[in-house]
C-alpha beads as a LAMMPS data file, in Angstrom:
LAMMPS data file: protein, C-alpha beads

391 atoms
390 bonds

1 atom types
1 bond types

-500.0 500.0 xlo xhi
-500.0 500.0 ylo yhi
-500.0 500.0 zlo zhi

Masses

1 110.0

Atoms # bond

1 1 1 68.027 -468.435 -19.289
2 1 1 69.294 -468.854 -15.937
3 1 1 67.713 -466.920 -13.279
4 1 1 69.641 -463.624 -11.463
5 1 1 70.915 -464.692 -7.918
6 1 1 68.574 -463.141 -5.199
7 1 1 70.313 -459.738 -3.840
8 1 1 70.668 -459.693 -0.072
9 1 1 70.090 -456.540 1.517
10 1 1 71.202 -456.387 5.088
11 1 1 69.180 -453.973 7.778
12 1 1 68.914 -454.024 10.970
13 1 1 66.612 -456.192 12.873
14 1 1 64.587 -453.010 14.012
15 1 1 63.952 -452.260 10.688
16 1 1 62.476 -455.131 9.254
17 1 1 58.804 -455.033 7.927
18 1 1 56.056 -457.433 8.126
19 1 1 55.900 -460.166 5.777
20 1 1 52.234 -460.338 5.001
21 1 1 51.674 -463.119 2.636
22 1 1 48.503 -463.971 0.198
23 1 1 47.013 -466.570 -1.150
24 1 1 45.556 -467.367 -4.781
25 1 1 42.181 -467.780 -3.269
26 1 1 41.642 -465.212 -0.778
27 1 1 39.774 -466.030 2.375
28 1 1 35.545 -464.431 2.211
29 1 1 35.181 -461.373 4.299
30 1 1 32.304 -461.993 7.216
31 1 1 29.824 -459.473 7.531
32 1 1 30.794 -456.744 10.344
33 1 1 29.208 -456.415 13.241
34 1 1 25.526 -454.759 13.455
35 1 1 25.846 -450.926 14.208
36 1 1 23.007 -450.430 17.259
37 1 1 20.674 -447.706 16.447
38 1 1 21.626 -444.244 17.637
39 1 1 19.855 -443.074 20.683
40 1 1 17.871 -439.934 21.221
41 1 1 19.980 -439.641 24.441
42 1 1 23.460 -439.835 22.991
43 1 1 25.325 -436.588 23.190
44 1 1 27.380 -434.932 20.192
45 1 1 30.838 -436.171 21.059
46 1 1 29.543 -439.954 21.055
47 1 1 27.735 -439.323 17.947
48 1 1 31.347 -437.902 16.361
49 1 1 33.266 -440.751 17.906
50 1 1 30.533 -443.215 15.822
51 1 1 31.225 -441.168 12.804
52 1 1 34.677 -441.195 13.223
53 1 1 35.081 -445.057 13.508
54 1 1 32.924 -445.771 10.607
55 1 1 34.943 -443.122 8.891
56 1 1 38.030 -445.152 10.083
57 1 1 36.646 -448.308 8.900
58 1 1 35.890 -447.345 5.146
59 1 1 39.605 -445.851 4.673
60 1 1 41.426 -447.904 6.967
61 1 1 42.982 -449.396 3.955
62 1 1 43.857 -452.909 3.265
63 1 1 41.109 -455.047 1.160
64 1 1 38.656 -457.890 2.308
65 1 1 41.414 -460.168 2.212
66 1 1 43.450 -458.153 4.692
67 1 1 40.549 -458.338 7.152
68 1 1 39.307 -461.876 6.187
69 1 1 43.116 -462.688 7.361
70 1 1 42.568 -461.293 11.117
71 1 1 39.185 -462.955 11.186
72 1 1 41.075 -464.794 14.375
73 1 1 40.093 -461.341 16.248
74 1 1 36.415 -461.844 18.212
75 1 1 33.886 -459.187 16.968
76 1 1 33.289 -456.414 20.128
77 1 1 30.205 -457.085 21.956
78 1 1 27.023 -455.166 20.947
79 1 1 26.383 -451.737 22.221
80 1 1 23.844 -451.335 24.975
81 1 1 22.721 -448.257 26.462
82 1 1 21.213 -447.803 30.124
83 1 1 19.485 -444.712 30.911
84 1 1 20.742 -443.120 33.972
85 1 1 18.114 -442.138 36.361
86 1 1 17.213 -438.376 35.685
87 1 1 17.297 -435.965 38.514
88 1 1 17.619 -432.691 38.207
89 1 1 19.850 -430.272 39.980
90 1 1 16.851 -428.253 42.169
91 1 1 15.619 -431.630 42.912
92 1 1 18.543 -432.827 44.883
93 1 1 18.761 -429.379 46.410
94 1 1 15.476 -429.588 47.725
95 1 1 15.581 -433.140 49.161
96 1 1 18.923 -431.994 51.118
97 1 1 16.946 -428.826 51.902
98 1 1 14.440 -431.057 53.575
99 1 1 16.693 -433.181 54.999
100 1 1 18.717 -430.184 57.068
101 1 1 15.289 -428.604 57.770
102 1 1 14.172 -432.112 59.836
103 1 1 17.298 -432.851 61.265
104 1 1 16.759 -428.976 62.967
105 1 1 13.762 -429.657 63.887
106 1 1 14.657 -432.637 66.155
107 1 1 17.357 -431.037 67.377
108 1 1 15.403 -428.042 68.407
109 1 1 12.645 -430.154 69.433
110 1 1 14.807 -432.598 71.452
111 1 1 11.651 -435.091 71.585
112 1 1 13.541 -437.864 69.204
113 1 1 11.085 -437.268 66.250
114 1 1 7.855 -437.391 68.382
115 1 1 6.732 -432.847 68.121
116 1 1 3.590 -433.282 70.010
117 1 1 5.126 -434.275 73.385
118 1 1 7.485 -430.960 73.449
119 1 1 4.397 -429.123 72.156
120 1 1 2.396 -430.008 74.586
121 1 1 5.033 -429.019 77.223
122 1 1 5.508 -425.733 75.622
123 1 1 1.712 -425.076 75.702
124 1 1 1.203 -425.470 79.315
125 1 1 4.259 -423.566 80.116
126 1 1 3.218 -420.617 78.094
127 1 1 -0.208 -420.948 80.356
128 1 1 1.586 -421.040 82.982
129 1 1 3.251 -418.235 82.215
130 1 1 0.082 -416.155 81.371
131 1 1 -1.386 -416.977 84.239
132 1 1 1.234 -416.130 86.742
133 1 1 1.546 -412.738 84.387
134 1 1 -2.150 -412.191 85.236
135 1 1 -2.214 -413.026 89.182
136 1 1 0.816 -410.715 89.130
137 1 1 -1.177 -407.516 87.313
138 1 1 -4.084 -408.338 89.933
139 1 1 -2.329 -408.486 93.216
140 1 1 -0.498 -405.023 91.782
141 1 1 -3.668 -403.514 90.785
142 1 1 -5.303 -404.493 94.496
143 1 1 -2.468 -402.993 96.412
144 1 1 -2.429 -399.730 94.547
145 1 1 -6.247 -399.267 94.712
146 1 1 -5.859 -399.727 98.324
147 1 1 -3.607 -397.914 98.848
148 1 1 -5.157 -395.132 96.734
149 1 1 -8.319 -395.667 98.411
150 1 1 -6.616 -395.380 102.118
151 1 1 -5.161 -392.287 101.207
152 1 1 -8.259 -391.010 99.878
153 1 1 -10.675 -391.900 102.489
154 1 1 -8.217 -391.973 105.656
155 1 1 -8.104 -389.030 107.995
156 1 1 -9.468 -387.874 111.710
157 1 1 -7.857 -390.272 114.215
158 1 1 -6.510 -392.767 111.700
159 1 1 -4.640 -390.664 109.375
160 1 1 -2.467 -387.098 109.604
161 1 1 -4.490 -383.766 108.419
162 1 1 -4.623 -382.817 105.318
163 1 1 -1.982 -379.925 103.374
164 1 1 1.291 -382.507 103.341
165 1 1 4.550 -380.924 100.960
166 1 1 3.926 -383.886 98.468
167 1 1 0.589 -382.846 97.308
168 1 1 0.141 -380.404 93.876
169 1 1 -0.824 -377.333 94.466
170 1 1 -4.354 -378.028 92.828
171 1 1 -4.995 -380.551 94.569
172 1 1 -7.355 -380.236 97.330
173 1 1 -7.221 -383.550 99.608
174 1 1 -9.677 -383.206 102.550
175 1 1 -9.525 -385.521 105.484
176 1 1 -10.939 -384.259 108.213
177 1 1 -13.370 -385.433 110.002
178 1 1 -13.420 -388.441 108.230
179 1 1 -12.144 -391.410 110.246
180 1 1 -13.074 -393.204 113.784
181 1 1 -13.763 -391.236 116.801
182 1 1 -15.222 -392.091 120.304
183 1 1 -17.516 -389.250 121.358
184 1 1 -16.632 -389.241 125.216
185 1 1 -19.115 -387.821 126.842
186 1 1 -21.260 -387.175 130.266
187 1 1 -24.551 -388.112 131.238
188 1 1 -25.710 -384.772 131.833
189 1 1 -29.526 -384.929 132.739
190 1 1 -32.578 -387.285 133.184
191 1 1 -36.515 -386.520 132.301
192 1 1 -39.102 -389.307 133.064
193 1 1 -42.175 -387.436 132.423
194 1 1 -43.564 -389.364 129.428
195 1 1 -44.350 -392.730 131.985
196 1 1 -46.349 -393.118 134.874
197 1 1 -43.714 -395.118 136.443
198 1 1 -39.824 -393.499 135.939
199 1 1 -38.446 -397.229 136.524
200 1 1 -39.175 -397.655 132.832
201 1 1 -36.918 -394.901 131.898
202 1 1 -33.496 -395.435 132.275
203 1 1 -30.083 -393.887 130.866
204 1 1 -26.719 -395.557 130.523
205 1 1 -24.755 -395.092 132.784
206 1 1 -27.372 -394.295 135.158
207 1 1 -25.273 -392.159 137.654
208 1 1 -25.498 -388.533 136.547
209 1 1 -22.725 -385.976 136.139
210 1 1 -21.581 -383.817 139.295
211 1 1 -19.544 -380.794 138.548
212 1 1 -17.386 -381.542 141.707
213 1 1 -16.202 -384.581 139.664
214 1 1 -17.069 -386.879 142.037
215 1 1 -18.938 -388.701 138.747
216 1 1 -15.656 -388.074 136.470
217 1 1 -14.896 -391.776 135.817
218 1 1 -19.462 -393.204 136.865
219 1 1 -21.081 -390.963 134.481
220 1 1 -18.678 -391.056 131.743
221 1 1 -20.968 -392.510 128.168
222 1 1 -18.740 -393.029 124.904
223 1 1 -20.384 -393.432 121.701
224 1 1 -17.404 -395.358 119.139
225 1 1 -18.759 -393.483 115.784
226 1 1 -17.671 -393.991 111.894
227 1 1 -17.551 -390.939 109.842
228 1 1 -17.505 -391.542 105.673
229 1 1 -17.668 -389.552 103.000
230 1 1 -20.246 -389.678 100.266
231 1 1 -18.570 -387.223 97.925
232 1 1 -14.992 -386.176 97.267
233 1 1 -15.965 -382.662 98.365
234 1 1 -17.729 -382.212 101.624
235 1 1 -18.880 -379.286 103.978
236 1 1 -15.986 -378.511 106.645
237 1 1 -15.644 -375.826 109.350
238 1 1 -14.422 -373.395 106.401
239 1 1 -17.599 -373.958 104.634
240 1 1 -19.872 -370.705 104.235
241 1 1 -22.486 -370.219 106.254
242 1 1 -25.869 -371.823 105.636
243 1 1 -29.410 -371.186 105.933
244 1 1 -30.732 -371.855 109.876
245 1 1 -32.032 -375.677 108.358
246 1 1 -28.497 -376.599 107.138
247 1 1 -27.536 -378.015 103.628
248 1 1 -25.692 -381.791 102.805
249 1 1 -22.664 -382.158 104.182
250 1 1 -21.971 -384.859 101.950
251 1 1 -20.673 -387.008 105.091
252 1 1 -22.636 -390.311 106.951
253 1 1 -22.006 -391.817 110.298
254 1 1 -22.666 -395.467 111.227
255 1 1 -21.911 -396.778 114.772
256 1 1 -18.802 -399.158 115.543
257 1 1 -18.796 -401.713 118.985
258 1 1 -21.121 -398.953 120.601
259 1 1 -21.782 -400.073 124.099
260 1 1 -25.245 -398.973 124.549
261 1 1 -26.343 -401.395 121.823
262 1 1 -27.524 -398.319 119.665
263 1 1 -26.684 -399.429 116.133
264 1 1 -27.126 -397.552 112.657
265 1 1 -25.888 -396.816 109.235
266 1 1 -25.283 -394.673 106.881
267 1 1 -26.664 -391.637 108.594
268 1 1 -26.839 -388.435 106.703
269 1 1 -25.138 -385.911 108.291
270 1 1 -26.450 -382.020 108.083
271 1 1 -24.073 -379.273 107.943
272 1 1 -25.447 -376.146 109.978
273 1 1 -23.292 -372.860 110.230
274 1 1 -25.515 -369.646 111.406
275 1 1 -24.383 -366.532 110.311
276 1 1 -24.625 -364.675 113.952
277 1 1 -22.567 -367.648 115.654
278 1 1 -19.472 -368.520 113.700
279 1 1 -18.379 -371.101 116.639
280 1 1 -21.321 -372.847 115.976
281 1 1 -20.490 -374.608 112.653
282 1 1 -21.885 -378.214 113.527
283 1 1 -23.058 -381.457 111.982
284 1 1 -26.591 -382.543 113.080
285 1 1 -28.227 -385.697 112.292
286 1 1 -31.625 -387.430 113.944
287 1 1 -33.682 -391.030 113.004
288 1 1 -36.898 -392.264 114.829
289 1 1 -35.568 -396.015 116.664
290 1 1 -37.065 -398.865 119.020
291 1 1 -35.470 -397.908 122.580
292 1 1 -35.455 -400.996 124.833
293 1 1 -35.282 -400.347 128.768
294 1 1 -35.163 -403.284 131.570
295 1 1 -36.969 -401.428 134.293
296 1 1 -34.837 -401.124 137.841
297 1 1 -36.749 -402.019 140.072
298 1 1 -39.041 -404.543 139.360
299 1 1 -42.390 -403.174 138.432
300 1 1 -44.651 -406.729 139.158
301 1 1 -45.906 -407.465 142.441
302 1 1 -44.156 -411.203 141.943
303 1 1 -40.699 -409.389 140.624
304 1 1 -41.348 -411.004 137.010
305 1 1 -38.663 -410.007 134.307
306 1 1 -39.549 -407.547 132.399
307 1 1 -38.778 -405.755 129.205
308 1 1 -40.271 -401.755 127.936
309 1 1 -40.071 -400.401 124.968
310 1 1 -40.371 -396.864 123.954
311 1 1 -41.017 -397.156 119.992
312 1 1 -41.675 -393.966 119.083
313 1 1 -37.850 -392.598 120.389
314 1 1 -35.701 -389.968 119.026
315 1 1 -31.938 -390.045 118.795
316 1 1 -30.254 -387.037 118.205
317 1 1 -26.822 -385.335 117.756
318 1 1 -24.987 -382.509 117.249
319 1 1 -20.787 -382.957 116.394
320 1 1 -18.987 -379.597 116.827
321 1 1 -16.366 -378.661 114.303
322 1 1 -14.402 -375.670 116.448
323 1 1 -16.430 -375.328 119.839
324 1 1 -14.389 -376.342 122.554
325 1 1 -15.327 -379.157 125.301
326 1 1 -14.580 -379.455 128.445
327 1 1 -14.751 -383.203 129.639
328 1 1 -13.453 -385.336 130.063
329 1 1 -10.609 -383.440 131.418
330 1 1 -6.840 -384.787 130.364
331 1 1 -8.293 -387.684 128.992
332 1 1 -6.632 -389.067 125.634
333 1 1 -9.220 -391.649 124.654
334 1 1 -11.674 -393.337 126.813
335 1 1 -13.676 -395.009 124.311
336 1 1 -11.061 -397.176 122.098
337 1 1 -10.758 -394.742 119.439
338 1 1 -9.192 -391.532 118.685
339 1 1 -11.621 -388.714 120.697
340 1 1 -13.557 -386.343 118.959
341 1 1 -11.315 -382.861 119.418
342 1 1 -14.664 -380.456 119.880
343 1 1 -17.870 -380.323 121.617
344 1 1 -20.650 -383.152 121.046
345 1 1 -24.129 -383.173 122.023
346 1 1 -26.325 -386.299 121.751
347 1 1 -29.905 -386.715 122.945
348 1 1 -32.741 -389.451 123.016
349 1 1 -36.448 -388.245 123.413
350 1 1 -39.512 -390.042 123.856
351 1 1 -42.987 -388.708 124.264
352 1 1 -45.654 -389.436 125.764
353 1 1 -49.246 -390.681 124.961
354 1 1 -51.024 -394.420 124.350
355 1 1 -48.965 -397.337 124.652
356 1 1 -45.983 -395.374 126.098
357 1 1 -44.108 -397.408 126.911
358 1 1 -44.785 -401.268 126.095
359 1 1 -44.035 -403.732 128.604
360 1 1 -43.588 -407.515 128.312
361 1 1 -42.912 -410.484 130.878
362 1 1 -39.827 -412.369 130.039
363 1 1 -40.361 -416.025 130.187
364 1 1 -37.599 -418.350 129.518
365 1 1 -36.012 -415.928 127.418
366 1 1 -38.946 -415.221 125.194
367 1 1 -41.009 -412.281 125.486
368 1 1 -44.722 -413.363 127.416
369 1 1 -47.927 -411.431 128.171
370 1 1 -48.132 -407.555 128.181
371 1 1 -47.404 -405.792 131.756
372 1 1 -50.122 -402.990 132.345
373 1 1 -50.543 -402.428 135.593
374 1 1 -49.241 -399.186 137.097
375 1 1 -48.600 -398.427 133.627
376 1 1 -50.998 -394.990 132.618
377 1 1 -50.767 -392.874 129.811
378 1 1 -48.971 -389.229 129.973
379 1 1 -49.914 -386.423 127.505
380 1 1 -47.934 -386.266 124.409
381 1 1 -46.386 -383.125 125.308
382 1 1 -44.514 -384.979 128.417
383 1 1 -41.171 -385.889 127.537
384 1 1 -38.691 -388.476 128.339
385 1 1 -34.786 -387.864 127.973
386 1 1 -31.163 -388.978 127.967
387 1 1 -28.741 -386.117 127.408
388 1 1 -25.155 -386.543 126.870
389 1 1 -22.479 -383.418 126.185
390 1 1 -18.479 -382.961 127.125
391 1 1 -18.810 -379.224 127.556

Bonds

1 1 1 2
2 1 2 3
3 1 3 4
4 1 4 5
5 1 5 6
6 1 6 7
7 1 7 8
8 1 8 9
9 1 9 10
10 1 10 11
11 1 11 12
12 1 12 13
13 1 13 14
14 1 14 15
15 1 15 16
16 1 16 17
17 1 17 18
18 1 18 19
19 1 19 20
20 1 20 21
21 1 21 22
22 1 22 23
23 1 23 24
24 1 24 25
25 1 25 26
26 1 26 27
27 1 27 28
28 1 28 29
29 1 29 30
30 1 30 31
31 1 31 32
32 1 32 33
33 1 33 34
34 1 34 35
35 1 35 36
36 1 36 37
37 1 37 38
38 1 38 39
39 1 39 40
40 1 40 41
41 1 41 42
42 1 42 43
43 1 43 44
44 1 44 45
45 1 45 46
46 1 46 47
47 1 47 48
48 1 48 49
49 1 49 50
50 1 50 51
51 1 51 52
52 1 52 53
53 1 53 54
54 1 54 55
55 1 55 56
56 1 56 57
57 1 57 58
58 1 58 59
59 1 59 60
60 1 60 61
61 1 61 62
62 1 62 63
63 1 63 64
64 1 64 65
65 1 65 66
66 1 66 67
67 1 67 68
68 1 68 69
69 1 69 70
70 1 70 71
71 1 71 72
72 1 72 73
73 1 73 74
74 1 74 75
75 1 75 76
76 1 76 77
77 1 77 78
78 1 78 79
79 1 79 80
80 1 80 81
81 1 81 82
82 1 82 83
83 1 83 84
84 1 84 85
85 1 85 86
86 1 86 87
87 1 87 88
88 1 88 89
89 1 89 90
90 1 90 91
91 1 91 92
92 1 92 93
93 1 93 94
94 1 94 95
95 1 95 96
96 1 96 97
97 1 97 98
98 1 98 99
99 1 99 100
100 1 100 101
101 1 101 102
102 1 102 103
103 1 103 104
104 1 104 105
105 1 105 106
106 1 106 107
107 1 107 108
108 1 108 109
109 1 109 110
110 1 110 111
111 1 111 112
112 1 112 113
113 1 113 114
114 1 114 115
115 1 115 116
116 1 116 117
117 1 117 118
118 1 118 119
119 1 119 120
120 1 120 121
121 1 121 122
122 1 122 123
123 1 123 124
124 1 124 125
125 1 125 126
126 1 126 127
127 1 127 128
128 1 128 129
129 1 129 130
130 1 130 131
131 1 131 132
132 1 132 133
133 1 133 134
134 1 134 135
135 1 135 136
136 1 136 137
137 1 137 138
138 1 138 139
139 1 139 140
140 1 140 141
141 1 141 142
142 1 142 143
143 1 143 144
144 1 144 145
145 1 145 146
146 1 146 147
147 1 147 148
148 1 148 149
149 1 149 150
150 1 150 151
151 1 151 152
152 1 152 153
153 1 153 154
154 1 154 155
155 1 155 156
156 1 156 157
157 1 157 158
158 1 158 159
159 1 159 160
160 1 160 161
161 1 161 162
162 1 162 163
163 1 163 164
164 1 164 165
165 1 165 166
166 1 166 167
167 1 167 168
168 1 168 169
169 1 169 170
170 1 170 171
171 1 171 172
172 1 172 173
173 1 173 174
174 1 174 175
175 1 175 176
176 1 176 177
177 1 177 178
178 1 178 179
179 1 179 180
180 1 180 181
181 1 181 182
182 1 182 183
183 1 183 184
184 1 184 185
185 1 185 186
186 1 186 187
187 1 187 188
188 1 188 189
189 1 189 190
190 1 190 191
191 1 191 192
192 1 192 193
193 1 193 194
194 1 194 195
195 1 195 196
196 1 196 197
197 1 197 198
198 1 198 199
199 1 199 200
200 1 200 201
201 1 201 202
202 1 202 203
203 1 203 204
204 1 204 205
205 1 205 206
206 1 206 207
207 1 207 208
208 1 208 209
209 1 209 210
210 1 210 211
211 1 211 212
212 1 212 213
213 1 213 214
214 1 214 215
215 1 215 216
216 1 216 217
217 1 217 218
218 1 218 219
219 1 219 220
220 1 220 221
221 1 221 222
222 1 222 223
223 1 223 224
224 1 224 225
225 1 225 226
226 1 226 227
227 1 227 228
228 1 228 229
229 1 229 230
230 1 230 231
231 1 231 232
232 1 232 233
233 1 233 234
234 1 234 235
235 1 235 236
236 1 236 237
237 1 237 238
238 1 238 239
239 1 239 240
240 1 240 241
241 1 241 242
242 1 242 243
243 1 243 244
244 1 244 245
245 1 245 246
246 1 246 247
247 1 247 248
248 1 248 249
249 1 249 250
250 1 250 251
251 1 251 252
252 1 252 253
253 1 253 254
254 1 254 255
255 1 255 256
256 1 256 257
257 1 257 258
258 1 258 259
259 1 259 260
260 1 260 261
261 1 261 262
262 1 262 263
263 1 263 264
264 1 264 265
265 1 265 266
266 1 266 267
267 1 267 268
268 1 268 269
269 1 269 270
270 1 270 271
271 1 271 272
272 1 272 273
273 1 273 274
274 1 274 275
275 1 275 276
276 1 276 277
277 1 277 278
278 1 278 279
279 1 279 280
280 1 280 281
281 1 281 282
282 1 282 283
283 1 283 284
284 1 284 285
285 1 285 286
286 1 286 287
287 1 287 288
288 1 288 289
289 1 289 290
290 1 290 291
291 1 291 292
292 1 292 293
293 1 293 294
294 1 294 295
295 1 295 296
296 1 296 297
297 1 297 298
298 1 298 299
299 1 299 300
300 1 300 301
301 1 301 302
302 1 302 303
303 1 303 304
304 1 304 305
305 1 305 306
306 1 306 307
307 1 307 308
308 1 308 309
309 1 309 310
310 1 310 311
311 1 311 312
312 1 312 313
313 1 313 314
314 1 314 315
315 1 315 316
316 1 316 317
317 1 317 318
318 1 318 319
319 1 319 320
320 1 320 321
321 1 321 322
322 1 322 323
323 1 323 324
324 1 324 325
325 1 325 326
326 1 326 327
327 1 327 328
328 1 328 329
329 1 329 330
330 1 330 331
331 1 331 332
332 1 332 333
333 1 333 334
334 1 334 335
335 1 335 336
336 1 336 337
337 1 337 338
338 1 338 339
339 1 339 340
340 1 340 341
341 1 341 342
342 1 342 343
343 1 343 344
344 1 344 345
345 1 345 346
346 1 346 347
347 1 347 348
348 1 348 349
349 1 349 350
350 1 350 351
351 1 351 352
352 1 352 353
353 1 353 354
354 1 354 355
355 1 355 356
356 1 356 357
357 1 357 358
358 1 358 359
359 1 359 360
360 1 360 361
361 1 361 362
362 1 362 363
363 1 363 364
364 1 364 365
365 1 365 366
366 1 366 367
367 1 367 368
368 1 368 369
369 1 369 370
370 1 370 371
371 1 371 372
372 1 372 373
373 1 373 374
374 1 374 375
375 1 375 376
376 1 376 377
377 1 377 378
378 1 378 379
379 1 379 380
380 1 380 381
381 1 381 382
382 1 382 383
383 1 383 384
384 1 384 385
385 1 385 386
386 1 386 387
387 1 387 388
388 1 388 389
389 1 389 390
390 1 390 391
């Protein structure tokens, strides 16, 4: 029987399938490719996408053969996994933490990575700075306590009286007498009576007042005196009265360039005011000194040098606080320093007895053998004195 002509079916070229053809004797299939073991590491969505293509694999459709005939296609490669280097979030925070905190540092530091040099600078300019801070504190503190101190201690000729507008009403500052005076004063009167020979006794400025004033400028004496103050309260002419011996005036006197070469310190000063004789409010004070006396004339037959000395001699003064004196007359300061404003009396006594005076030769400078002839004893009751007032 005569096979049925082939039927033609026309469509277009576009639509035309595939012609897959098969043999009899289909080609083996080759084993697929190993599946690499899943690692601990792998995250859900590649897990899925594994599932998925093995999924795709078993219903992919088509047989062995179908696969066997694109065994032309190369297998993929095998799966390998590198781990990425773990580092965690805070980590990389921190390193760029450290990183700025560095970078700030040498900027601030501005020693290119080397601290210790700026440190060192910075430690000697902070002791620089404490130490000019210091010096600064001292000099402040010295002027002030001077200053303090000067106010304090200041008065008589140096400084104004006391009672200015600026001072509190409770607070008492006393100046006066306290300061620098020169006691100007007159040689008033000579005794000789404790030597045997009155060229032994002498008084500066050996001419002797004359109330006709013929002596104003000769017999003028000045005694440059320092009065201090021991306590910040101290006996002054509106001080009560006090017994007939005196009490402390809390004061001392000490001599300053005094031309007679009298010299002493720190003498106590007495405050004496007598009840009957309100004018006579005084400060007294008295020490026992060495009084050395070149004798005028010469007393040695070959006019030797000589040099007496009264040992045993009493210096004595009285300072006025309101009695009046009366020389030198218009005179504003004879001595160098501001004059005492009110009477003075001073007074050197020697007695008499042994050994009064004490008379050496004068060799070379140096004191030699002991001058006794003409020299004789006077009773100890006979006196020897220098007396110097301004009134």
């Amino acid at each position: 029987m005569p096979s049925p002509a082939p039927k033609r079916i026309s469509l277009p070229s576009s639509m035309r399938l595939t012609t897959i053809t098969e043999g009899a004797n289909p080609t083996p299939l080759e084993p697929p490719p190993p599946i690499p073991r899943r690692s601990s590491r792998r995250n859900s969505a590649s897990h899925s996408e594994s599932n998925s293509w093995r999924h795709s694999r078993r219903w992919s459709g088509g047989s062995r053969s179908a696969r066997s005939a694109r065994s032309d296609r190369t297998a993929p490669p095998p799966y390998e996994w590198v781990p990425e280097p773990i580092t965690t979030r805070s980590e990389e925070e921190g390193m760029v933490v450290d990183e700025r905190l560095e970078k700030l540092r040498r900027e601030r530091s501005g020693t290119s990575g080397v601290p210790g040099a700026k440190r060192r600078r910075g430690g000697w300019m902070r002791a620089g700075i404490v130490l000019g801070v210091v010096i600064l504190v001292g000099v402040v503190l010295g002027v002030g306590l001077g200053v303090g101190l000067k106010k304090k201690n200041g008065g008589g000729g140096k400084e104004e009286d006391a009672g200015g507008g600026n001072e509190a009403p409770d607070e008492v500052v006393q100046k006066f007498p306290l300061g620098e005076y020169s006691m100007d004063t007159a040689l008033r009167s000579v005794a000789t009576d404790c030597t045997s020979n009155p060229a032994t006794w002498r008084c500066f400025p050996y001419v002797i007042y004359n109330s006709d004033g013929s002596t104003n400028d000769t017999s003028v004496a000045s005694f440059n005196w320092i009065i201090s103050n021991t306590s910040s309260t101290y006996a002054t002419d509106t001080t009560e009265t006090t017994p007939d011996s005196g009490v402390p005036a809390n004061l001392t006197v000490s001599t300053s360039n005094d031309p007679f070469g009298i010299m002493f310190t720190g003498q106590a000063l007495t405050y004496i005011a007598n009840p009957s004789n309100t004018s006579s409010a005084r400060y007294t004070f008295s020490f026992i000194s060495s009084r050395k006396v070149i004798p005028s004339p010469a007393i040695t037959a070959d006019n030797t040098n000589v040099e007496c000395f009264f040992n045993q001699t009493i210096f004595t003064a009285s300072i006025y606080l309101s009695a009046a004196s009366t020389f030198p007359t218009g005179e504003a300061s004879i001595g160098g320093y501001a004059p005492w404003p009110y009477a003075v009396e001073i007074t050197q006594t020697a007695a008499g007895g042994s050994d009064v005076p004490n008379c050496y030769s004068i060799v070379d400078g140096r004191e030699g053998e002991p001058v006794e002839a003409g020299l004789v004893p006077q009773p100890d009751g006979a006196e020897c004195m220098c007396d110097y007032r301004n009134f």
